[in-house]
C-alpha positions as CSV (number, residue, x, y, z in Angstrom):
1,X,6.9,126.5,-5.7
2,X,4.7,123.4,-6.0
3,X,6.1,120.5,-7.5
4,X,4.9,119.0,-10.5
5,X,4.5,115.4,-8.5
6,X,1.4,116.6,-6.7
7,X,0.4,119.2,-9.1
8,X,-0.3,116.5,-12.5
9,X,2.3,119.0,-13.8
10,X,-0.1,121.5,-14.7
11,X,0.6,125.6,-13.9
12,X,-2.4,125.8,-11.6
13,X,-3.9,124.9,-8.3
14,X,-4.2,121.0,-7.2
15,X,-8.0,119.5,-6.9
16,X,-8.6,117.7,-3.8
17,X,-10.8,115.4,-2.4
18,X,-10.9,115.5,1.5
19,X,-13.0,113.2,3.6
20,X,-14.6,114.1,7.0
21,X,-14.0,117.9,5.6
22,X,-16.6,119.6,8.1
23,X,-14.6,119.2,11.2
24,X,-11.0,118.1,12.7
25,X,-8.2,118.1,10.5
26,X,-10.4,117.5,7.6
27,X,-11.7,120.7,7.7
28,X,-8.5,122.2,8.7
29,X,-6.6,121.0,5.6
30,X,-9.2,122.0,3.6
31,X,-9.2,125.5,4.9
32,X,-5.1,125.6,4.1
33,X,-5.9,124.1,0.6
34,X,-8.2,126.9,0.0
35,X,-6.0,129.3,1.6
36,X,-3.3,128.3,-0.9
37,X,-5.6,128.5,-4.4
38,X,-6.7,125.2,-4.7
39,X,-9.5,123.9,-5.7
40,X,-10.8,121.5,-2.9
41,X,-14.0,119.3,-2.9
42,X,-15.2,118.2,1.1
43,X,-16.9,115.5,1.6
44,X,-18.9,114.9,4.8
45,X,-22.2,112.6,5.8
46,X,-23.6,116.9,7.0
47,X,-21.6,119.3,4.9
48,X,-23.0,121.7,7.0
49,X,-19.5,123.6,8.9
50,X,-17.7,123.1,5.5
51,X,-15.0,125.7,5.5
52,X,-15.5,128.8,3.0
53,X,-14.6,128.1,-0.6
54,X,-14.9,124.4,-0.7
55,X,-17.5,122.5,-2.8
56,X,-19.6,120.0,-1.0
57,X,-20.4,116.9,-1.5
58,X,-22.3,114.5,0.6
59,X,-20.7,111.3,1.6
60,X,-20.7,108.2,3.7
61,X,-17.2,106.6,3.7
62,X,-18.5,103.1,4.6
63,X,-20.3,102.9,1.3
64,X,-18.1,102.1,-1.2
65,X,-19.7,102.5,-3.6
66,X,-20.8,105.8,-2.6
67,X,-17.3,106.6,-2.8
68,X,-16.6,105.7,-5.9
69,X,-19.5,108.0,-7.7
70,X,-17.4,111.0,-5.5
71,X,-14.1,110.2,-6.4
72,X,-15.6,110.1,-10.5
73,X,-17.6,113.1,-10.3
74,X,-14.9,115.4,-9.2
75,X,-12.5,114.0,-12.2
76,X,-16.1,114.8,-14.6
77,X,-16.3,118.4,-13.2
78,X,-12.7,119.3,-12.4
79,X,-10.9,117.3,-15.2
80,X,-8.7,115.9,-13.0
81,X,-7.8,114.6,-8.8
82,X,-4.3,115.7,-7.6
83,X,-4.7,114.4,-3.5
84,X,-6.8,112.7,-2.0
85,X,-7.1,113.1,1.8
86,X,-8.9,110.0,3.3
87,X,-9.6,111.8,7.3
88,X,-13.1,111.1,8.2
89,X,-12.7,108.9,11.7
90,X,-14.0,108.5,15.3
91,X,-13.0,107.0,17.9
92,X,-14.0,104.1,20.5
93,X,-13.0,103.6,24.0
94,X,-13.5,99.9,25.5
95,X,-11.8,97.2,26.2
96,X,-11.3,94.0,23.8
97,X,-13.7,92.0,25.6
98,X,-15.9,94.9,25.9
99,X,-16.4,95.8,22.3
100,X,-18.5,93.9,20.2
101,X,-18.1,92.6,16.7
102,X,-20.6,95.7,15.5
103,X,-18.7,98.4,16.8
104,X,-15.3,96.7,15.7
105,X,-17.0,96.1,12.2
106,X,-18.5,99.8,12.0
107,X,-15.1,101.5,13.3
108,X,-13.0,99.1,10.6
109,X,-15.6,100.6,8.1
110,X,-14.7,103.9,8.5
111,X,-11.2,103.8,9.0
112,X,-10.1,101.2,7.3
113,X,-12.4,99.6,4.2
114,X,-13.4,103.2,3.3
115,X,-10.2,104.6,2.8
116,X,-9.2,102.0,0.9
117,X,-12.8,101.8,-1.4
118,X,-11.8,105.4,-1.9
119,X,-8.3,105.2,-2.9
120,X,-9.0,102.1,-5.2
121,X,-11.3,104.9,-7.1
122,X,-8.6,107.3,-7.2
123,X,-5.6,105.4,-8.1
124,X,-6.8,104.8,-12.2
125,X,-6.8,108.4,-12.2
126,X,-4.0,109.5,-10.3
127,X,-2.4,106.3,-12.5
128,X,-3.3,107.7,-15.9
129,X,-1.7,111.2,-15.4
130,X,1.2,110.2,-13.2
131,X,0.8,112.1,-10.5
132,X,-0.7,112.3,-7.3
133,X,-0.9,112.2,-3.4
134,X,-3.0,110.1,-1.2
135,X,-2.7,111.3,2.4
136,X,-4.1,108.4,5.0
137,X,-5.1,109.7,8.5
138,X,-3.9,107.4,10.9
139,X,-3.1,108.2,14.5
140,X,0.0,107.9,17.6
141,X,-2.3,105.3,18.1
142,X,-1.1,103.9,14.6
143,X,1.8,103.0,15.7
144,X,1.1,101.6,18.9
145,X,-1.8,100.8,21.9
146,X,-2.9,100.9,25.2
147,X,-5.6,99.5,27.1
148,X,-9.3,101.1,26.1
149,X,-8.2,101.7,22.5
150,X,-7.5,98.3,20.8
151,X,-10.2,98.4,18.5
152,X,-9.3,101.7,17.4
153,X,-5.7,100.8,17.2
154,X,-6.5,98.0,14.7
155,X,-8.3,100.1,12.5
156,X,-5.5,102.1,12.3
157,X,-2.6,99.3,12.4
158,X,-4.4,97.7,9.6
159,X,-4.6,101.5,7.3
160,X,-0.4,101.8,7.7
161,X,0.1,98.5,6.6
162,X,-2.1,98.2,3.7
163,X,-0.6,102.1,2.7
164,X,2.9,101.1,3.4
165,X,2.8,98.3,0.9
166,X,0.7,100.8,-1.5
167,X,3.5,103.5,-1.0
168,X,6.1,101.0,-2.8
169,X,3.3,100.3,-5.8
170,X,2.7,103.2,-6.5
171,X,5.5,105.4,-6.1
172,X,7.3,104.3,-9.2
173,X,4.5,105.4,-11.1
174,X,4.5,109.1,-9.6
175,X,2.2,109.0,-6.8
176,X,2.5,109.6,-3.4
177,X,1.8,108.1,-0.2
178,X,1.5,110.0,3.2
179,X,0.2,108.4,6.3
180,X,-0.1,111.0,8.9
181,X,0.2,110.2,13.0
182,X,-1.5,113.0,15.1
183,X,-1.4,112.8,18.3
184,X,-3.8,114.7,20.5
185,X,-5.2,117.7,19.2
186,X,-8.3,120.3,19.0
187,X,-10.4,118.3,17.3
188,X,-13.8,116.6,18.2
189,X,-12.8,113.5,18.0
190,X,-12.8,113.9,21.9
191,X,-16.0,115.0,22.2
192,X,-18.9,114.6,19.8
193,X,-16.6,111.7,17.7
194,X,-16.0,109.5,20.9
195,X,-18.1,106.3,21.3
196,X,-17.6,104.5,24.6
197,X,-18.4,100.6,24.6
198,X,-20.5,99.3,27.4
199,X,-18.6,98.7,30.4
200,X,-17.8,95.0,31.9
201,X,-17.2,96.2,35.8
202,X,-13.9,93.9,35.7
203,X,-12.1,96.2,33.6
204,X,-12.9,99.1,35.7
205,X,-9.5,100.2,37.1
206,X,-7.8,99.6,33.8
207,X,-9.9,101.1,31.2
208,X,-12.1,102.9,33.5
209,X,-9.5,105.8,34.2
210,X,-9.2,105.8,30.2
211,X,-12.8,106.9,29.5
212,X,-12.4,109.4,32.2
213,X,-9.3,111.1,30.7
214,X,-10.9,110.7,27.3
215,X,-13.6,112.7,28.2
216,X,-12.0,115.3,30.3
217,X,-9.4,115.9,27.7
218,X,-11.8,117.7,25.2
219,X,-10.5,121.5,24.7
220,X,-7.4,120.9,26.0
221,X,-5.4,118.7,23.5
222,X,-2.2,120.5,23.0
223,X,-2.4,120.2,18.9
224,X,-3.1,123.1,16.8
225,X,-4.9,121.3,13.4
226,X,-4.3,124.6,11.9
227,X,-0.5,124.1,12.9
228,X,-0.7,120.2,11.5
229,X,-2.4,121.2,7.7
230,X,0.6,123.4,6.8
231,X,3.1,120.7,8.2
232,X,1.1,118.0,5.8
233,X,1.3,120.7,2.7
234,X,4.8,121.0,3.6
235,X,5.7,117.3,3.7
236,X,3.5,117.0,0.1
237,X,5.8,119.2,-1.4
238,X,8.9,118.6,0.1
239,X,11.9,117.2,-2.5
240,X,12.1,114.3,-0.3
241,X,8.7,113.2,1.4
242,X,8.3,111.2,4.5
243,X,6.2,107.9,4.3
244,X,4.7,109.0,8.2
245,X,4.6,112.2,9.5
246,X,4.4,111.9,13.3
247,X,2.2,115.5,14.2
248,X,3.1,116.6,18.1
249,X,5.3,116.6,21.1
250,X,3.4,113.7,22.2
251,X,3.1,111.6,19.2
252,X,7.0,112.1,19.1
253,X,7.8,110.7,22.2
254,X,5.5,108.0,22.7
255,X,6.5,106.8,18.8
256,X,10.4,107.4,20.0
257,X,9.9,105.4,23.3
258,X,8.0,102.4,21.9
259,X,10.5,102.3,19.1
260,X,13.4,101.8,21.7
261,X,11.4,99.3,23.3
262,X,10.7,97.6,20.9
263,X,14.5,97.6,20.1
264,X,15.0,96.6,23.2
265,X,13.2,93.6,23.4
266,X,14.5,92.8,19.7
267,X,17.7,92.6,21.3
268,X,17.0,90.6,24.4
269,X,15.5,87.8,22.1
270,X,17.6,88.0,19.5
271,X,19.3,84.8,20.1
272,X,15.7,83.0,19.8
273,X,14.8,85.2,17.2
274,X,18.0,83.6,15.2
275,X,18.0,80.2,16.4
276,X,14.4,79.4,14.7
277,X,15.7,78.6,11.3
278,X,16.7,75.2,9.6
């Protein structure tokens, strides 16, 4: 049974908005929100590969205000929004000195200052009937980096952060937060949603063997999207919701082992760390 949290309360199916909706897990989460009698409106710059059953819209999630007319007009033709799913992104491989401030800037667009245009618009909404869920797409690489995927890190660093703070806001007034962490899986993000940065020939041996595994690894991530839309449903209406939801084997252990590190170092420096006040 759904609860009434992400439902508005109402006896009937939730409306969602879902970003990047033609492809990925976009279009994967639509599909299960279909699946499940919901009424789901996709939103993609070509709506063309839009799953069955979901109403298209066409939209740009580095225009804001683009956004904002969206989020509005499915509140005027639906009466209401229930979840917003920000998971339009792409991804960059170069190193920091390789990428430029216009890739950086377009990237942080897209992952970052969209989601947030977008769940600006949503929140007077979800505000006035008390109810709601905004699920955030980060990534593993969310949570932590390696060289080649700074940039793309950052975007992501700086979506938890500002969704972790929003998750205490807003959660007293009935509205949910959800930041997912995929790690690798089907999607194209590995093939037609990689952007490479041009190469600087010093950084060969460290990032090169990253673009190389980047590209190789298209069709044959080990994540099933289909497999990572019923986990989200799941954690939406679960009695006691995560803030993240790691998604694969990978993501788990690489979240698990930087954690310990991190711990670890924590605890190496901790007599620094406590020695530094007056």
């Amino acid at each position: 049974m759904r609860r009434a949290v992400a439902s508005g309360g109402m006896g009937q199916g939730r409306v969602w908005l879902i970003t990047g909706a033609s492809s990925g897990f976009g279009r994967a989460l639509a599909t299960a929100a279909v699946e499940a009698g919901d009424v789901v409106v996709g939103a993609a710059r070509r709506t063309i590969g839009l799953p069955d059953g979901v109403e298209p819209v066409e939209l740009d999630v580095a225009d804001p205000a683009a956004g904002a007319a969206v989020v509005d007009g499915v509140v005027e033709r639906h009466g209401r929004l229930d979840v917003l799913v920000n998971a339009a992104g792409r991804a960059l491989i170069g190193a920091a000195e390789e990428t430029t401030d216009a890739e950086l800037r377009d990237l942080m667009d897209v992952h970052f200052f969209g989601p947030v245009a977008l769940t600006r618009a949503a929140l007077p909404h979800l505000r006035a009937r008390g109810s709601g869920a905004i699920v955030q797409f980060s990534s593993l690489g969310g949570r932590l980096s390696f060289p080649g995927v700074g940039a793309y890190s950052a975007t992501k660093f700086a979506l938890e952060g500002w969704s972790e703070g929003l998750a205490a806001e807003v959660g007293p007034l009935g509205i949910r937060v959800l930041i997912v962490e995929p790690g690798a899986f089907r999607t194209g993000l590995h093939g037609a949603g990689m952007r490479m940065s041009e190469p600087i020939p010093a950084y060969d041996d460290i990032v090169g063997p990253v673009r190389k595994m980047q590209q190789d690894f298209d069709g044959t991530q080990p994540g099933d999207p289909a497999k990572a839309a019923a986990a989200i449903l799941d954690a939406l209406d679960a009695e006691e919701p995560p803030l993240r939801l790691a998604l694969g084997n990978d993501a788990a252990d690489a979240i698990t082992a930087s954690m310990e590190a991190n711990t670890a170092e924590l605890r190496a420096w901790e007599q620094v760390t406590r020695g530094t006040d007056l």
